[in-house]
C-alpha positions in Angstrom: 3.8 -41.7 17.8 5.6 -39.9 20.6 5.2 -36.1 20.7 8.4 -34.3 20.1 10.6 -33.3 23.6 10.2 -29.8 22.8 10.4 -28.3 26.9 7.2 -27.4 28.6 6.7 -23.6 27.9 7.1 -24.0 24.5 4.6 -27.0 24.2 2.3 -25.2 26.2 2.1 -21.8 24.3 1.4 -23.8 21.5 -1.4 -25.4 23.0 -2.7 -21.8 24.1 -2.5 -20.9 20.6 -4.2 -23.7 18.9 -7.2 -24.1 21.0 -7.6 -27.5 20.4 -6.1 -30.6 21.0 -6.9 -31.6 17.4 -5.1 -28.6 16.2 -2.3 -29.2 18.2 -1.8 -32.7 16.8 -2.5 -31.7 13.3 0.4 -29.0 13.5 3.2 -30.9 15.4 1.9 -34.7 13.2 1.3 -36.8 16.0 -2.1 -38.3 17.8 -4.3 -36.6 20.1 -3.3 -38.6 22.8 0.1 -38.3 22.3 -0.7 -34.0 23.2 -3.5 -35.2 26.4 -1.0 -37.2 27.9 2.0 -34.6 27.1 -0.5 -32.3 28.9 -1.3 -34.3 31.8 2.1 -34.2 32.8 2.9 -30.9 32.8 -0.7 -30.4 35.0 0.9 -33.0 37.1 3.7 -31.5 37.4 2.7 -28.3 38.1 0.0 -29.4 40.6 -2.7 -27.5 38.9 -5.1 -27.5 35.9 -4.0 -25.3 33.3 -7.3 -25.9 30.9 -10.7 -26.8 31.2 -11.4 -29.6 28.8 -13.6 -29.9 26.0 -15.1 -31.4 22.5 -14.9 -28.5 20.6 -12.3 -26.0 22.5 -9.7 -25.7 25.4 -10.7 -22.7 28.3 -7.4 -21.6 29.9 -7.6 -21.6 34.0 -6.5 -18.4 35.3 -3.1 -20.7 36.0 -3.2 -21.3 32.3 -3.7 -17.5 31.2 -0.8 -17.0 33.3 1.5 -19.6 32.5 1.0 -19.1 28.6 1.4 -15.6 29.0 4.5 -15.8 31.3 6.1 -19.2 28.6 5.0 -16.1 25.3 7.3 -13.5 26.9 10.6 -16.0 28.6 10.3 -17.4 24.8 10.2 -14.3 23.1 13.0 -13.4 25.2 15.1 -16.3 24.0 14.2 -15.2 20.4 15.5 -11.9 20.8 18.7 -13.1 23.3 19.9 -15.3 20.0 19.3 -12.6 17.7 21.8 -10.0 19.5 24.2 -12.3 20.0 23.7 -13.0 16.1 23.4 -16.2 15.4 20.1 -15.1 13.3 21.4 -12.5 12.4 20.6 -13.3 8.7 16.5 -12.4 9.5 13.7 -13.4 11.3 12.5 -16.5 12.6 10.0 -18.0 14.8 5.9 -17.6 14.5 3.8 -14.8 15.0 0.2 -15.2 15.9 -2.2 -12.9 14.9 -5.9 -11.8 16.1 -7.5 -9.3 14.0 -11.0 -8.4 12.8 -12.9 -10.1 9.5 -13.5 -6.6 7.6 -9.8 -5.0 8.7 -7.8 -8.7 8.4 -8.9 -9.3 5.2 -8.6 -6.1 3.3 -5.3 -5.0 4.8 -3.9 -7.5 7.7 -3.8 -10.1 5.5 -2.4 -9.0 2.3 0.5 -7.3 4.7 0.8 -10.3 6.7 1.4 -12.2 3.3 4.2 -9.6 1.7 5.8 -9.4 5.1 6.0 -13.4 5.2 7.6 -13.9 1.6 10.3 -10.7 2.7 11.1 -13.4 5.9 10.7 -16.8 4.5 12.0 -18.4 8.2 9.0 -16.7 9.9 5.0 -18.8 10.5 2.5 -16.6 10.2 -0.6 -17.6 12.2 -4.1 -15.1 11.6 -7.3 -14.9 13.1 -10.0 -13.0 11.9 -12.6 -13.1 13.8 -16.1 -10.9 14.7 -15.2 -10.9 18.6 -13.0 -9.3 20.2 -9.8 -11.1 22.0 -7.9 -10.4 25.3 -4.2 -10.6 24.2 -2.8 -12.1 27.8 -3.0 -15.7 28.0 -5.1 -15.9 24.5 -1.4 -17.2 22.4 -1.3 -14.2 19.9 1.5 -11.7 19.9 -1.0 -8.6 19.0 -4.3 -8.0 18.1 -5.4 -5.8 15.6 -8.9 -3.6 17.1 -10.5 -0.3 17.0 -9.4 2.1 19.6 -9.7 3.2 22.3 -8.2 0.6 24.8 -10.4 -0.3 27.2 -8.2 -0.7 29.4 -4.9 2.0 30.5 -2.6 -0.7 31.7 -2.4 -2.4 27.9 0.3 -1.8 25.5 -0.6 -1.0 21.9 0.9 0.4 18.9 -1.0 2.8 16.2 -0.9 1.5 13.2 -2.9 4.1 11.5 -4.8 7.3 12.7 -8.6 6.6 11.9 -12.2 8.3 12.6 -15.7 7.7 12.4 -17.8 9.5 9.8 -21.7 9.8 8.6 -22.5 9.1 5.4 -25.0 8.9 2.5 -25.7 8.2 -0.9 -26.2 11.0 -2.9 -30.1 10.3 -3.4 -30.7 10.1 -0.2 -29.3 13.5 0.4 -31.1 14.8 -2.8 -34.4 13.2 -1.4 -34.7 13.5 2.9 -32.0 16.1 2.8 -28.6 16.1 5.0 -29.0 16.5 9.2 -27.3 19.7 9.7 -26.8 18.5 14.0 -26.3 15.0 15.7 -29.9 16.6 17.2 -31.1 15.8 13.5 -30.7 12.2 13.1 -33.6 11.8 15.1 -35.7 12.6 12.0 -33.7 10.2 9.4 -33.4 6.4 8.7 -30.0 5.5 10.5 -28.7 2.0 9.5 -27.6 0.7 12.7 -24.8 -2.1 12.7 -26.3 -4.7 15.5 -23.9 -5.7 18.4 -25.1 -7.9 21.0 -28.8 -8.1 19.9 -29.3 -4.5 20.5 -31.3 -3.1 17.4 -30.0 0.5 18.2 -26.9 2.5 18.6 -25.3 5.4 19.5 -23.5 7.2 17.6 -20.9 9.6 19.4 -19.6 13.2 18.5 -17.2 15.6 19.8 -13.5 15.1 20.8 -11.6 12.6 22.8 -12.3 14.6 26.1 -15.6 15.8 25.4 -17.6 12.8 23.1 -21.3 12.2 24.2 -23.6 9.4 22.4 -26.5 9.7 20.5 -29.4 7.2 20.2 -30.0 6.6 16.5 -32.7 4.2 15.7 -33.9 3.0 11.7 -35.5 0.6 10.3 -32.4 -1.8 8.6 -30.4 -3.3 11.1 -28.0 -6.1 10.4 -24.7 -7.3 12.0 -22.8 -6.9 8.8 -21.3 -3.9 8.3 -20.8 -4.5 4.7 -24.2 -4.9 4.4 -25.2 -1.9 6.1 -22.4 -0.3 3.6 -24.3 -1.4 0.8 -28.0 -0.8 2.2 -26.4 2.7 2.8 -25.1 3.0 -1.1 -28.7 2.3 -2.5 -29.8 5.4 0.0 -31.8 3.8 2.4 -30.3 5.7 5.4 -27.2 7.0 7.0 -24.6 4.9 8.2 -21.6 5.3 10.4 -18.7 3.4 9.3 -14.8 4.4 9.7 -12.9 6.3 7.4 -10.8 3.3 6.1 -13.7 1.6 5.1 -15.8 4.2 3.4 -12.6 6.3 2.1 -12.8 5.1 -1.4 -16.6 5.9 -1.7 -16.5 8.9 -0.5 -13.5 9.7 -3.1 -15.4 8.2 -5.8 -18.4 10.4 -5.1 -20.9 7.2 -4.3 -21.0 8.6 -1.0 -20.5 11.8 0.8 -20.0 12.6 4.3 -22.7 14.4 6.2 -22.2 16.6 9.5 -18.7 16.9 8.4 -18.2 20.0 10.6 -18.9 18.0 13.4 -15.8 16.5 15.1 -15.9 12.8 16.1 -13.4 11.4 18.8 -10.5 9.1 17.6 -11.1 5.4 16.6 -7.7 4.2 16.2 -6.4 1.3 14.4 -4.6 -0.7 17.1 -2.3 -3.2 17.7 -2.7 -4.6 20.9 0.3 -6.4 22.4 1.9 -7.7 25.6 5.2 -6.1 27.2 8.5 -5.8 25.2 7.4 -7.5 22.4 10.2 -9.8 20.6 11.7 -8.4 17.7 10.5 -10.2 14.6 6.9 -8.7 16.4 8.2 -5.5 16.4 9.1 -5.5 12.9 6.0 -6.8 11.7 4.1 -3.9 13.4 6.4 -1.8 11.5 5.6 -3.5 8.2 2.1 -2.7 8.9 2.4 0.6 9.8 4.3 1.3 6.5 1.8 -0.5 4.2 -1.1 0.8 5.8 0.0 4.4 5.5 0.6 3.8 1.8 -3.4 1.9 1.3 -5.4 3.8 3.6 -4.2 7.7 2.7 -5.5 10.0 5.6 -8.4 11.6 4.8 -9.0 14.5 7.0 -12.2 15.5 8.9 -12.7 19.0 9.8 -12.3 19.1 13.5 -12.2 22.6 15.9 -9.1 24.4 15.8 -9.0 24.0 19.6 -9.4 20.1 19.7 -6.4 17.7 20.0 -7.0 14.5 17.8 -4.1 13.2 19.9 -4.5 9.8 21.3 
């Protein structure tokens, strides 16, 4: 079966965004060979390789980063181009790919995602939720969904929703080791430390944006889950730091309360991370999220000092 003559930057952002040449064929109902040799052309055309084969996954080359980035943003211009001129007027089409975190995408991206979807049946929704971060240029998704800050200046990114890290406890842990009055005290209490990268310690970081230092908090539960360190923290075996939106409704309910609250603790943002001048049906969705998170994660306050901007 031949592959369908779709022109060479679409085909090739969709093979950025499906990763696989199985994937590929599955989506578009044709054979595997059908998308190599669709590929191969295009390479040959070009006069370079645009990914590094494999079993399991396609790399992109630095060509291929750049191509798919530079076939994401003349197609999303197309998108929007038809739109103004109206002849889609009606709503949204096209697909929108999506990289977010497994806690954050499947409490909130998701279900969003989903309502947004059956609002704009001509639109294909396209998640990942994964534990690693992504690199938006060249990767096939429209925005990624992180934790701020950027790490880098020269992104573009969207709030979605204002969010801080806090300490907390369970009640019985309070009423039995007491609450640290100073970061100075956590020294003396069983931290829960959320592993990253094989590192069985952390540090957990206090005062504003400008000013924020780290502090090394060691325990002994570890675990790369933080719903399990959520729930190791809820039968009081230590403190835990965790983000507002996740520990909100604890906190509310009284299963946990927040400790060093009258310490400040610099911004960690919920992001969308996306490339230039996004396409429009992208720039609604962000809206939709923005609107639905603001009504499921309420703002919670944390005291900060009068003189500290929370601003981002």
């Amino acid at each position: 079966m031949e592959l369908p003559e779709f022109d060479d930057l679409r085909f090739f952002a969709g093979v950025a965004a499906a990763g696989t040449l199985t994937e590929v064929a599955r989506q578009w109902g044709v054979s595997v060979s059908a998308v190599s040799k669709r590929l191969a052309r295009l390479e040959r055309r070009l006069g370079v390789r645009l990914v590094n084969r494999s079993t399991r996954r396609l790399t992109l080359t630095d060509e291929g980063r750049r191509y798919a980035e530079g076939a994401r943003d003349v197609l999303g211009r197309i998108d929007d181009l038809e739109d103004e001129i109206g002849r889609r007027r009606s709503g949204l089409h096209g697909r929108i790919a999506v990289h977010s975190s497994m806690g954050f995408g499947r409490a909130h991206v998701a279900p969003l995602l989903g309502t947004f979807e059956a609002a704009n049946p001509d639109l294909r929704i396209d998640l990942e939720l994964s534990h690693l971060p992504v690199a938006v240029g060249g990767s096939g998704y429209d925005f990624a969904v992180r934790v701020g800050p950027l790490p880098d200046s020269r992104l573009h990114a969207r709030v979605l929703h204002r969010n801080r890290r806090v300490v907390c406890a369970a009640p019985s842990y309070v009423g039995r080791r007491g609450a640290p009055r100073t970061p100075a005290d956590l020294a003396g209490h069983d931290c829960i430390v959320i592993r990253e990268n094989d590192t069985a310690y952390a540090h957990w970081r206090f005062g504003t944006d400008a000013d924020a230092a780290g502090v090394r908090v060691t325990g002994a539960m570890t675990c790369n889950d933080g719903e399990v360190a959520t729930a190791w923290c809820r039968a009081g075996r230590g403190l835990v730091m965790r983000s507002l939106w996740q520990v909100a409704p604890l906190l509310a309910s009284g299963e946990l309360v927040q400790v060093l609250a009258d310490i400040p603790t610099p911004s960690a943002d919920l992001l969308a991370v996306h490339g230039a001048d996004p396409p429009r049906r992208v720039r609604a969705v962000l809206d939709h999220l923005v609107d639905g998170l603001a009504e499921r994660l309420p703002v919670r306050p944390v005291p900060v000092p009068a003189a500290a901007s929370t601003a981002t």
